[in-house]
Each structure stands twice: as structure tokens, then as C-alpha cells.
N, C-alpha and C positions, 0 to 999 in steps of 0.2 A: 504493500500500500504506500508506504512513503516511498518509492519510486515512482512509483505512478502518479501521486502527489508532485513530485517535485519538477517531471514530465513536463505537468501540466500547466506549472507557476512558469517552469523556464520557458512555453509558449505564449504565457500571459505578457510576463513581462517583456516578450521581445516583440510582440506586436504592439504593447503599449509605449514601448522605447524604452523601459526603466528595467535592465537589466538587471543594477545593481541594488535596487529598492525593496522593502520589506511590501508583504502583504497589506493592501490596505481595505479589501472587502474581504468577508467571508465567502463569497464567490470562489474567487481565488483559490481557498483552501476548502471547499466545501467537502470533503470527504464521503458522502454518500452518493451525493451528485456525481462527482467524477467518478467514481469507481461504474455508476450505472451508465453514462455517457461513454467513459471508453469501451464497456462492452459492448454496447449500442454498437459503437463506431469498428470493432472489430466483427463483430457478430455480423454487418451486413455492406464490409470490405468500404469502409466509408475512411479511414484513417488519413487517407492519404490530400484529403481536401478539408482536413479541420483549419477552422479559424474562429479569432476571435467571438466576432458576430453568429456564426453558428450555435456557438457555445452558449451562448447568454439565450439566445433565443429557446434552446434548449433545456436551461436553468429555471426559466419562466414556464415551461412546460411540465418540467418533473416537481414543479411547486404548486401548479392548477389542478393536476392531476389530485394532488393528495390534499383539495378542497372542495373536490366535487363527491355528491352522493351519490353511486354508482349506483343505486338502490334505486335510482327515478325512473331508468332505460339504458339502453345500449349505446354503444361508441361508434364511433365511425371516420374515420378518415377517406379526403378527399386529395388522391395524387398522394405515391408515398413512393415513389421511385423504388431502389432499394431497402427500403421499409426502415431506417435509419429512428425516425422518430416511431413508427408504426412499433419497433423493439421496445422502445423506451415506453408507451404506452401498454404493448403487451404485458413486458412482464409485471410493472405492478398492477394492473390486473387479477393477476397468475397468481403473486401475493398477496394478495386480496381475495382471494378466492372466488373471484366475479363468474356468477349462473346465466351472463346474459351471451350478446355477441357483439363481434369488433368487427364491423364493414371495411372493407377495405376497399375506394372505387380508383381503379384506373387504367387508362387504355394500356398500359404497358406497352409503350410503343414514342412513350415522349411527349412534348406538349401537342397540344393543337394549333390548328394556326392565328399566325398573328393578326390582330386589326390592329385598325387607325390609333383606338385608346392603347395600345399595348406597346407604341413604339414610344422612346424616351427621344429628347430634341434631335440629337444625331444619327439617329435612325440607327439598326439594325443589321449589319452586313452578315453573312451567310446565315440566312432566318433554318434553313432546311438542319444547316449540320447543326445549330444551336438547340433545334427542337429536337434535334434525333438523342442529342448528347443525354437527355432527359429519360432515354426511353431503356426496362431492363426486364426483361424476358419474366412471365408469371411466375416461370419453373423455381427462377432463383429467387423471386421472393418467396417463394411459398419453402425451399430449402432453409432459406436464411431466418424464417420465420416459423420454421415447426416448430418450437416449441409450446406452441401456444394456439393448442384445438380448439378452442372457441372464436377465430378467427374464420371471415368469409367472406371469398375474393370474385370480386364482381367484375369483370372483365368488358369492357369497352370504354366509348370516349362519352366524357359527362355534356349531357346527364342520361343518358341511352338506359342504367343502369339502375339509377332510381328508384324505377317503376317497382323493382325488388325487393326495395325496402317499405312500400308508400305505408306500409299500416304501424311501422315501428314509431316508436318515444326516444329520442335519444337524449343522454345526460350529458354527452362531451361530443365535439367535432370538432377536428383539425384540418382545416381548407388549404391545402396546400398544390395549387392551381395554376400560379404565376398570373393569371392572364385574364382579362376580363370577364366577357364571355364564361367562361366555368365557373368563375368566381360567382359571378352575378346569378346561373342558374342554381350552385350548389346555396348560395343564401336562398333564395326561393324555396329550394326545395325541403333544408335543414330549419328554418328560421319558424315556418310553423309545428315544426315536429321537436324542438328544442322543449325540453320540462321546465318549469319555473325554476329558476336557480343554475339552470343548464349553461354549459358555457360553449363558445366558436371562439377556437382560435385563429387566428389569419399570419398563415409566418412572414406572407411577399406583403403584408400592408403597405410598409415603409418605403421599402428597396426600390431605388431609384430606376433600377433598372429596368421592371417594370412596373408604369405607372398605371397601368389598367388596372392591378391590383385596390390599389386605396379608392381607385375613380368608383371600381364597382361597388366595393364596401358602403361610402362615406352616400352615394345615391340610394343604395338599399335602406340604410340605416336612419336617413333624413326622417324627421320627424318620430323618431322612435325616443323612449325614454328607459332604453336597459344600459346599465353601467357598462361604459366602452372605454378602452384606456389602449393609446399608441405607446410603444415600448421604444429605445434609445436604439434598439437591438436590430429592429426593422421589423417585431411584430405587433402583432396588436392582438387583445380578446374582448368579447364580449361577456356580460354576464345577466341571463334572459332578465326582465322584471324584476332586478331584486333590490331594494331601495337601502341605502348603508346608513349606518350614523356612525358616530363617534368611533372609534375602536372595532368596529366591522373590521374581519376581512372576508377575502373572497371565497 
């Protein structure tokens, strides 16, 4: 553990420039988090593209996780490439001893294509290889993610797949879409089927890169009144109807 700890700090610090600097979040040294994110990242061959941003965004995710009542409905993620986060959400699950199911929706094949909203000012050069880079065969997620049988993998491009789930309650969803378009239908689709207290995470809200992301979000979301908070990270969550006061958390 304190290798992997220390792994971890000497990637912090060198993307934050302060090599020689003590810890100054608990982030940092979170020890239950990192032990569960590096095996995320080795369990579904993601090592090799860790970063800063990654990591936080994933911090925020194994903390929502473990304030949602799994007891409302089922989970679901939307696009999970290599199933990177889809790990991270199985296994506490797993430990959790969760009776329900884990959707998993995606063409496996990469993104979909791009519109008008999905291009950032400089436009986009090789959209084809960009979206393919996206795309990783069922077999190997459904390898990299056996250990966890209550998972069910809905195979095409969103929202095709849907219709599969239309009579489910979900307690938790993770939208990870890039792009307008899916984004905007998986709110449609997730948004009246969300439990009170339920949450949507959105990991591309922020990311500059794509901006269809936040446009789809911030249009669905207008005039709604559930607790919605954009993260430093580039993600953002929502949390259905639930009104905070003082000393609330999520």
C-alpha cells in the first residue's frame, strides 16, 4: 500500500509542478480511494492514460457512490468504454451486497457522430479516428468486468437500447457520452426514471473539448430545481428533488 500511495503522490505532484511539496488534500493520500482506482485502472488496462483530472473526477464518484440509497432502484451507466468507472461502481456494489442491476448502455464501437454543438472553436480534425479511439469490443468489457453478475450489457448506439430498461427506477447514473445528442437523449430518458434523492453524474460536463456536453445538460436542466453542482474536475452531478440545509450532505 505505501507504494502505491506514494505512486500516486509522485503523479500528483508532478502534474501539479510541486514535486518537492508535502500533501496538502486528503485527496492526495486518500488510501481507500487509490487502492480502489488503481485497480479500476489495472482491472480494465486503463493505466497507461491516468491523469490528474481523471482522478478527481473519479474521487467524486467513489464518494457519491457511498451516499446514494441503492435500496431506491438500479444503476446504470451510459458509454463506459473499457468499463474503467463501470469497475469502480461494480465492485462497491459487490460490497454492498446490491439485489438489483447495473445497465451498462453502449455501442461499443466508439462515439457517435459529431454535430454543430459538439465541435469546440477550432474545430475537430480526424473526427473518424477520434470517435473510433472511443470504441472496445463487448467481449473485453464483459472479461474485464466479470466479476460482477448482476451487471447487463445493452449493446447499441443510444438511445436504441433504452426501450430495455423503460419500466426500471434507477438510484444512480453515470452519463458518460461526450456529445450532445446522447447526452440530451440519455437525460430524457434517465431524468424521469431517476428516485427522489437519485443522482446523474455527467463526467464531459466541463471539458472543453466537448462542449455539446454542458450545452445538452444546462438546456435539459433549465428551469428545474434538483441540486446540481459543476466540479473543478470537469464533472458535474445532479441530485433529483432533494432540498439541503445546513450540514446536509449528498
Amino acid at each position: 500500500m505505501k507504494t502505491l500511495l506514494n505512486g500516486s503522490l509522485n503523479l500528483l505532484k508532478k502534474a501539479l509542478g510541486k514535486e518537492n511539496s508535502a500533501p496538502q488534500t486528503f485527496f492526495e493520500v486518500d488510501e481507500a480511494f487509490i487502492a480502489q482506482y488503481e485497480l479500476a485502472q489495472a482491472k480494465t488496462q486503463m493505466e497507461a492514460s491516468d491523469n490528474l483530472l481523471r482522478r478527481q473526477r473519479h474521487y467524486s464518484l467513489y464518494y457519491l457512490l457511498q451516499n446514494v440509497d441503492i435500496q431506491k432502484g438500479d444503476f446504470a451507466e451510459a458509454g463506459c468504454f473499457r468499463g474503467l468507472s463501470a469497475y469502480q461502481i461494480g465492485r462497491y456494489l459487490k460490497q454492498k451486497n446490491f439485489k438489483g442491476k447495473f445497465f451498462l448502455f453502449d455501442s461499443f464501437e466508439g462515439l457517435s457522430a459529431y454535430e454543430k454543438d459538439d465541435l469546440p472553436p477550432e474545430g475537430i480534425k480526424n473526427q473518424d479516428e477520434k470517435r473510433r479511439y472511443f470504441a472496445c469490443p463487448v467481449d473485453i468489457v464483459r472479461s474485464n468486468l466479470k466479476e460482477f453478475g448482476f451487471i447487463e450489457y445493452l449493446k447499441g448506439w443510444i438511445p436504441e437500447r433504452f426501450k430495455d430498461a423503460a419500466d426500471k427506477t434507477f438510484s444512480f447514473v453515470h452519463i458518460d457520452v461526450d456529445l450532445y445528442r446522447p447526452i440530451k437523449d440519455s437525460l430524457e430518458f434517465f431524468y424521469p426514471r431517476l428516485a427522489p434523492g437519485g443522482v446523474i453524474v455527467f463526467d464531459d460536463y466541463g471539458c472543453a473539448y466537448f462542449p455539446g456536453a454542458r450545452k445538452a445538460v444546462d438546456e435539459f436542466l433549465k428551469g428545474k430545481d434538483d441540486f446540481f453542482l459543476p466540479l473543478p474536475s470537469g464533472s458535474a452531478f445532479l441530485v433529483k428533488n432533494r432540498v439541503y440545509g445546513l450540514g446536509d450532505g449528498v
